[in-house]
C-alpha positions in Angstrom: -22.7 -10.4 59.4 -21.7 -11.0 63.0 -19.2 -13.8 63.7 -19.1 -16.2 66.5 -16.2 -14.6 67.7 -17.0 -10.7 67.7 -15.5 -8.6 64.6 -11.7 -9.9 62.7 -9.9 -7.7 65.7 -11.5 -9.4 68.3 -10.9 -12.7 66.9 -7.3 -11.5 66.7 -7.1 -10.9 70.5 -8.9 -13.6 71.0 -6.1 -16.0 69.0 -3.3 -14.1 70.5 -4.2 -15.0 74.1 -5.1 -18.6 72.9 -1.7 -18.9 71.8 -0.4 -18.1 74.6 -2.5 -20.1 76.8 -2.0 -23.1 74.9 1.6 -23.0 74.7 2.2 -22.8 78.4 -0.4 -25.5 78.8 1.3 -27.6 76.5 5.1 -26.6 77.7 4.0 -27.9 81.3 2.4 -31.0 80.3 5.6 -32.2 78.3 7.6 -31.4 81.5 5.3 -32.9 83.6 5.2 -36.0 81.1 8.8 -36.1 82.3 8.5 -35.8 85.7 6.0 -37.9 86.6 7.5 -41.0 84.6 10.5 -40.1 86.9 8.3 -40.4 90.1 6.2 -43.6 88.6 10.1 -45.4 88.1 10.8 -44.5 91.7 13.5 -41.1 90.5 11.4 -38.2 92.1 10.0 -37.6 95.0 7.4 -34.7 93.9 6.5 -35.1 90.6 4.7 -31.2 90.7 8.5 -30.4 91.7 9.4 -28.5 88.9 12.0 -26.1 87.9 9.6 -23.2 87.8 12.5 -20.3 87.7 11.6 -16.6 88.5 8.9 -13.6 88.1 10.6 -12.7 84.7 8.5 -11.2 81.5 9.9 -13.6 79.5 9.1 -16.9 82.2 5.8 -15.6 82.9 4.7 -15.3 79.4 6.8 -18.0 77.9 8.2 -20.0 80.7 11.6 -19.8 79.2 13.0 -21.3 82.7 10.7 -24.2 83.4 12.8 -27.2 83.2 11.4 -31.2 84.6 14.0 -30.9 87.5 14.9 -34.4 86.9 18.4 -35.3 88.4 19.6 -37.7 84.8 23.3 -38.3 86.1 22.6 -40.5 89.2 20.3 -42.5 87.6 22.3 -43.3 84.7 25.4 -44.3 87.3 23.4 -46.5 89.1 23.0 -48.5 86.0 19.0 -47.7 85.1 20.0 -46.2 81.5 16.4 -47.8 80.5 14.6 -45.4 83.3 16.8 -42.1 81.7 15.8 -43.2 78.1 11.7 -43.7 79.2 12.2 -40.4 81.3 13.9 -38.1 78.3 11.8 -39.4 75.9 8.1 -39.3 78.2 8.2 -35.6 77.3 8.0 -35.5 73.3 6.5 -39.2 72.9 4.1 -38.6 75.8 3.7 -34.9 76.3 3.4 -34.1 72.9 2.8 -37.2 70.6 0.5 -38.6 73.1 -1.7 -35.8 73.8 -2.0 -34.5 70.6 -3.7 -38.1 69.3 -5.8 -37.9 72.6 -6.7 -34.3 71.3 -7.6 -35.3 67.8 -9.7 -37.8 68.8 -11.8 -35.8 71.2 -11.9 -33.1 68.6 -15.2 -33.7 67.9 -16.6 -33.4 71.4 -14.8 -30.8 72.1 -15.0 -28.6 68.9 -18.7 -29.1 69.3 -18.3 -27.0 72.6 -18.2 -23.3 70.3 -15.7 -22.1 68.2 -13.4 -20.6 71.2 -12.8 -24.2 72.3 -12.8 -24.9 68.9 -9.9 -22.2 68.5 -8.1 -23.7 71.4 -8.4 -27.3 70.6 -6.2 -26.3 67.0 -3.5 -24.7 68.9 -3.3 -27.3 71.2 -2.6 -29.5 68.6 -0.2 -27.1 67.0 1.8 -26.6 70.2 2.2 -30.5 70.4 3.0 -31.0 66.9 5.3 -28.0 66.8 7.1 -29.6 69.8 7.8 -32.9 68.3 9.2 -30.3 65.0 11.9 -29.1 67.6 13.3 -32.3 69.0 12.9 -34.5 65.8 14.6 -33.1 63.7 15.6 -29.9 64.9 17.2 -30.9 68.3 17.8 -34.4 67.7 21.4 -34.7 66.5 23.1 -32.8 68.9 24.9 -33.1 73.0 21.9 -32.3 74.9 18.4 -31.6 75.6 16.2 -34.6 75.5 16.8 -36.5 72.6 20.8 -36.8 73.8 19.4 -37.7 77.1 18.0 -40.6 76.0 20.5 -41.7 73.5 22.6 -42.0 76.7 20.6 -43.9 78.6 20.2 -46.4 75.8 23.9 -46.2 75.2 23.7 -45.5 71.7 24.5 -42.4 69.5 22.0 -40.0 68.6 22.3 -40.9 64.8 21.2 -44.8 65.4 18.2 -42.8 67.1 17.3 -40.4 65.0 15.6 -42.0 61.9 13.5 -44.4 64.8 12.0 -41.0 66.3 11.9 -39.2 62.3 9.1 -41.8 61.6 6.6 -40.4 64.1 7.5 -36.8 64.4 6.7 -36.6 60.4 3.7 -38.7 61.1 2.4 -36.1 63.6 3.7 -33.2 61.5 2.3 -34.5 58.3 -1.1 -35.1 60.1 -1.4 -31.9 61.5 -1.0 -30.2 58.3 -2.6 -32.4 55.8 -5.4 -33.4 57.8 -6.2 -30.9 61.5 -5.4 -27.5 59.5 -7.7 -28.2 56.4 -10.4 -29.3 58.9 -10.2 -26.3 61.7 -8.6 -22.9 59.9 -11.9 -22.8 57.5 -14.2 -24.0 60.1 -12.9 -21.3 62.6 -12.2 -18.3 60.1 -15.6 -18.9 59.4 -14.7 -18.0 55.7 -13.7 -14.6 56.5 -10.3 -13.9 54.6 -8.7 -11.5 57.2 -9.1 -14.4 59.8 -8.5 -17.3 57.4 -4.8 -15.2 56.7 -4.4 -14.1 60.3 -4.4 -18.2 61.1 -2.1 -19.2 58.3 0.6 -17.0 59.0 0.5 -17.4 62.8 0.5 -20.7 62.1 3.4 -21.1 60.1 5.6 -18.5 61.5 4.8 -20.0 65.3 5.3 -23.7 64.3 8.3 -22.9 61.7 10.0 -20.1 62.8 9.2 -20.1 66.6 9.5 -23.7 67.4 11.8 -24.7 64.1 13.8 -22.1 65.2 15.3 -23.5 68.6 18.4 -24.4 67.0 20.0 -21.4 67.3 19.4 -21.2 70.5 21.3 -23.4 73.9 24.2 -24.3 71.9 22.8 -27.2 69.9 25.2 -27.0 67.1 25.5 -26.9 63.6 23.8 -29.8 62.7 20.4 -28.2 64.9 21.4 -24.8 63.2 21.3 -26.1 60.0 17.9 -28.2 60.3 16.4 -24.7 61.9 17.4 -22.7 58.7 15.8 -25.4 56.8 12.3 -24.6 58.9 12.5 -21.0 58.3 14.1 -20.2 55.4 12.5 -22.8 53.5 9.3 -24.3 55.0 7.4 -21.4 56.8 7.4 -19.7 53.5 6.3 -23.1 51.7 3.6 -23.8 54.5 2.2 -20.8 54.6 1.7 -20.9 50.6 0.0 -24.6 50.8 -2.5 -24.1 53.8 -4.0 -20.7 52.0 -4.6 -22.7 49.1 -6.0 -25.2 50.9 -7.8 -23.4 54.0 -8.8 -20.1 52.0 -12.4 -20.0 51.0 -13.0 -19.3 47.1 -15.7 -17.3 46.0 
């Protein structure tokens, strides 16, 4: 039987370039969440102003040097350490958290649109979700990046913060895998095992091992290092185990 989306190998293109889309789609609108709460408090001039970086493969594909170009240090010496907290945190709470409930609850609409839109509406929502997994926890207890930026700017440690921005990362991780993966993978594997297995592992390895992994990476410490062994040594196995029980279709 034909599928919506061609044969199993062209649904795998298919994901693979959705993938990609949707993570550059949702990498810019995290660091635009950042940047234009910077212009809205009066901190930027142009909020489109951001650190794009250069014609590299690894920019152009994963925009590895994109960065919100928002100048923290004089704002936090003129005394605004309210307006570096709402900045640092706009990106995950906002970019992210924000836009992945907006997602979910246009998911109908927009699922209703084919199963390509379908297809992208679940990474989308992975690629916010996944984001949230590599602040809180992964990148939350450490010196920098944007959990540490807002710590600073509310002039408390990042360990008073951390269990306030747990509750809502799990909350967002939890939903995406209890409720959005159960509800999409069978709906746009269409039953077909190949496609049902070519979701589950892409999903696991890109959430846990991709985006749980970012704690070995920028210097974040051992505390980040440990939390990203945790993601891939423990949970993308565990994850991918649980959502093909769940999202595989018995005969």
């Amino acid at each position: 039987m034909k599928r919506a989306i061609g044969g199993d190998m062209a649904f795998a293109l298919v994901t693979a370039v959705l993938l990609l889309v949707t993570h550059a789609v949702a990498y810019l609108i995290h660091e635009y969440a950042h940047s234009f709460t910077a212009w809205a408090l009066g901190y930027m001039a142009n909020p489109l102003a951001l650190e794009y970086g250069g014609l590299t493969p690894g920019n152009l594909v994963f925009l590895i040097e994109v960065g919100d170009n928002v100048a923290y240090d004089p704002i936090l010496k003129g005394g605004d350490g309210l307006a570096v907290a709402a900045i640092a945190l706009a990106g995950p709470l906002i970019g992210n958290g924000l836009l992945y409930i907006l997602l979910h609850a246009l998911a109908p609409r927009l699922a209703a649109r084919g199963p390509v839109a379908a297809s992208f509406l679940f990474w989308m929502l992975l690629m916010c979700a996944a984001n949230m997994w590599s602040y809180v926890p992964i990148r939350a207890i450490t010196t920098h990046a944007d959990i540490a930026i807002a710590a600073e700017g509310l002039g408390i440690g990042v360990l008073p913060l951390f269990p306030i921005l747990l509750v809502p990362s799990l909350a967002l991780v939890g939903h995406f895998f209890l409720k959005a993966c159960p509800r999409f993978i069978p709906a746009i594997a269409e039953g077909a095992s190949a496609r049902t297995a070519l979701m589950v592992a892409l999903t696991g390895a890109w959430f846990f091992l991709l985006f749980g992994g970012i704690g070995f990476s920028g210097s974040y410490g051992p505390v980040s290092q440990a939390f990203s062994i945790l993601s891939e040594a423990l949970l993308m196995p565990l994850s991918v185990v649980w959502l093909w029980q769940r999202c595989s279709v018995k005969a």
